[in-house]
Steps between C-alpha positions, in 0.01 A plus 500: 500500500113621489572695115549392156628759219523449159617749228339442170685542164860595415604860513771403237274453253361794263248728551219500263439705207251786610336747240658858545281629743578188740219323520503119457384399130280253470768234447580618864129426632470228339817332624599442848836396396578859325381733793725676746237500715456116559891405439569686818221386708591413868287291725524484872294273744497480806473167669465666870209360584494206271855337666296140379431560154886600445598174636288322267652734218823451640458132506334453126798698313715309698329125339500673165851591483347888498574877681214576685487793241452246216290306711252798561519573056395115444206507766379817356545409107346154597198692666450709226573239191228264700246839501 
């Protein structure tokens, strides 16, 4: 316990279209859902020092039915539909 990884996207699905010279079109930029980039995003935290805060993580995915992975998505997309 003390870490929480979460890999973001699905490696099964296709790669964007990219102009000929490889760089992302601007359907790419504008996009998150078509670049490579973001699909494979990892993100790693580390609860070391922060053993409390996990519980409390641990404790509100477990009340909403949730992975603390999906747990840590809602907070954030709350946070950010609320700013």
């Amino acid at each position: 316990m003390g870490k929480l990884a979460w890999k973001d996207g699905d490696s099964r699905k296709k790669a964007s279209k990219r102009s000929k010279s490889g760089k992302a079109t601007k359907k790419d930029k504008g996009n998150p859902e078509n670049s490579q980039q973001r699909r494979n995003m990892a993100l790693t935290i580390d609860f070391g020092r922060y053993v409390s805060i996990l519980k409390e993580l641990e404790q509100l995915a477990e009340e909403e039915v949730r992975s603390v992975d999906s747990q840590v998505i809602y907070i954030l997309k709350k946070y950010f539909d609320g700013h």
